[in-house]
N, C-alpha and C positions, 0 to 999 in steps of 0.2 A: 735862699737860706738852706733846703734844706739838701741841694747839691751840696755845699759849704760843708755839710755837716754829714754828710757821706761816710768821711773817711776816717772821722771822732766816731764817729758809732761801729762801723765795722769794727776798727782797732778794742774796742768795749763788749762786743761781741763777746758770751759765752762759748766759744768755738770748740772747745775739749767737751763740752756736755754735748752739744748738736751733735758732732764730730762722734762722739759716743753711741751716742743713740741711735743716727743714722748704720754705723759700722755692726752695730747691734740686731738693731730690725733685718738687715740683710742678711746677717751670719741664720739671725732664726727661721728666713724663709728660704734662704739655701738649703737648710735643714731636709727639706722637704725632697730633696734629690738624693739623698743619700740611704735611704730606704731602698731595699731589693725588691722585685717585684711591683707589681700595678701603685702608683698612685694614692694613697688613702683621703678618701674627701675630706671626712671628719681631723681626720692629723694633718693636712691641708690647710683647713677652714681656722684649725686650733692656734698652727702657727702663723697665719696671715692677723689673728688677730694677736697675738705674743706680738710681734712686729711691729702694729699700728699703739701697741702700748709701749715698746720699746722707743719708737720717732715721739709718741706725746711725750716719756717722761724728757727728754733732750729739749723737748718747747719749752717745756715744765721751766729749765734755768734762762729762756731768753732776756724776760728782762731783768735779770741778775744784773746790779749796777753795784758796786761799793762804794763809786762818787755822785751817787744819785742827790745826792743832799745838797751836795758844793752845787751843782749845775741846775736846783731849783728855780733861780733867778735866771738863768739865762735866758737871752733875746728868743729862742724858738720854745714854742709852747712845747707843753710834752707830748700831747696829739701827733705833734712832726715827730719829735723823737722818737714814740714807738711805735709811729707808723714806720717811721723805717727799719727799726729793729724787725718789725713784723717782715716787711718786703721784702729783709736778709735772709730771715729764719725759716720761712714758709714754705717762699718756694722751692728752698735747699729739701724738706721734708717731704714736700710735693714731690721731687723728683726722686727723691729713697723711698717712696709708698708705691710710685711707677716702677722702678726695678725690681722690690720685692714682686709685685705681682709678675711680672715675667719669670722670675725664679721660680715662681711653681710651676711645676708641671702642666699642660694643658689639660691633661684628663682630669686632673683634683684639681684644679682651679674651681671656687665656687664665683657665684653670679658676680661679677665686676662691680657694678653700681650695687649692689648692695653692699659687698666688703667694704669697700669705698665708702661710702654714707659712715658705715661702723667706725672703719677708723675717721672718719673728719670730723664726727662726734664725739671720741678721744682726744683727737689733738687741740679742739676748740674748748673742751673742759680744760684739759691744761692752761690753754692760754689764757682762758676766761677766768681761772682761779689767780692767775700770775700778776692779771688785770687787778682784779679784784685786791690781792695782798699789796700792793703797788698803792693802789688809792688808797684803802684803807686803815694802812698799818706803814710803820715807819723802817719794816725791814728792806734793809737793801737788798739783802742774797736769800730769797724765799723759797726758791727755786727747790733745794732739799728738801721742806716740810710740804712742798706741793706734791713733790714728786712721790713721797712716802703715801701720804692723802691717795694719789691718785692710782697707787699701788691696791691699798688696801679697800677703796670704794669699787674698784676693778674686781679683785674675788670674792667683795660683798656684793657684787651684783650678780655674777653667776655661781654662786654658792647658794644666796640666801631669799631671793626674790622669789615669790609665788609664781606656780605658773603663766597666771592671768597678767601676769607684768613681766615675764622673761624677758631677756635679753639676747642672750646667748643661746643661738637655737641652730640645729643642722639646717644644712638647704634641705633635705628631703623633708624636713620636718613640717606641718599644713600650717602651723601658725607661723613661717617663716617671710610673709609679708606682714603680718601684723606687729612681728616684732620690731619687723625695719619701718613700721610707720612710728612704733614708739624711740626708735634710734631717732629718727627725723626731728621729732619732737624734742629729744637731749639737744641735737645740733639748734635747732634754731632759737632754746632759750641759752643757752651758750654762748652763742655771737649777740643777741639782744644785751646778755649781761654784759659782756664782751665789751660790746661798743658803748654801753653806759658808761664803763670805768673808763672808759680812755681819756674820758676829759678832765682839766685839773680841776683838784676840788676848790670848792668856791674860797674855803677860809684860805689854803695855801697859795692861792692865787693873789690875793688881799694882802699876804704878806709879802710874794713878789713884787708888786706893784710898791708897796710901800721902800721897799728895797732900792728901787731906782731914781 
């Protein structure tokens, strides 16, 4: 089934948003080459995370459906369905999170696995919101009001966050493991919420059911 159902979902595919986003994040960490002179870590580190928010807001529209309603009752559960959307979306984002960090420079390049962690903590709120408006609300296209959200919780965190809970911190900075333990902690209640929502809810399942 969900071979079958492959080429109904790509074709449904958000692809102008991903498509955006992805073309997006790279153009910002190209950025980073066109400075004269050494490398700057800090304008580095700044644009590598501009990037990993530019590839989440593009997640932000994955499960943008506008016939999401009609294909409630179909034979595959929605677990299949947006499992696949995911398997489309993902790893497209995975491989533009990989090229951006080649586009930096090697001398401003900061620590891999922590950049990383920051953006997969990005892109998992996005999903995990997308989740979330999916189950719990009846919008098809949420994708824009996530994307805005996920705009504006993004310079509420490094704007307005006490030190003691920063975010946003330099490599040279001494609390810059502490912060990436607090990233860890975004990412992993992120994919717990994440994967909560994926399943159908009980009442619209009751109505499926009664449907056939």
């Amino acid at each position: 089934m969900a071979r079958a159902l492959l080429r109904p979902v790509w074709r449904g595919l958000p692809r102008q948003a991903l498509v955006t986003g992805g073309v997006l994040g790279l153009l910002l960490a190209g950025a980073s080459r066109t400075a004269s002179g050494p490398p700057d870590p800090w304008l580095c580190l700044t644009l590598l995370r501009a990037s990993a928010l530019a590839f989440a807001l593009g997640l932000a529209f994955l499960l943008d459906d506008p016939a999401r309603h009609t294909t409630a009752t179909a034979p595959a559960r929605r677990p299949v369905r947006t499992g696949l959307r995911l398997g489309l979306g993902v790893p497209f984002m995975a491989v533009c999170w990989t090229a951006a960090l080649f586009l930096i420079p090697a001398k401003g390049r900061p620590p891999v696995g922590a950049i990383t962690l920051e953006a997969a903590a990005v892109m998992a709120l996005a999903l995990a919101s997308a989740l979330i408006a999916v189950r719990y609300s009846a919008a098809t296209e949420p994708g824009l009001a996530i994307s805005a959200g996920l705009v504006g919780a993004f310079f509420a965190a490094a704007l307005l966050l006490p030190q003691r809970w920063e975010l946003f911190v330099s490599s040279s900075d001494p609390h810059w493991g502490d912060a990436h333990r607090r990233w860890a902690g975004v990412l992993a209640v992120a994919v717990l919420v994440g994967a909560r929502c994926v399943a159908e809810p009980l009442r619209r399942r009751a109505i499926a059911l009664a449907h056939r």
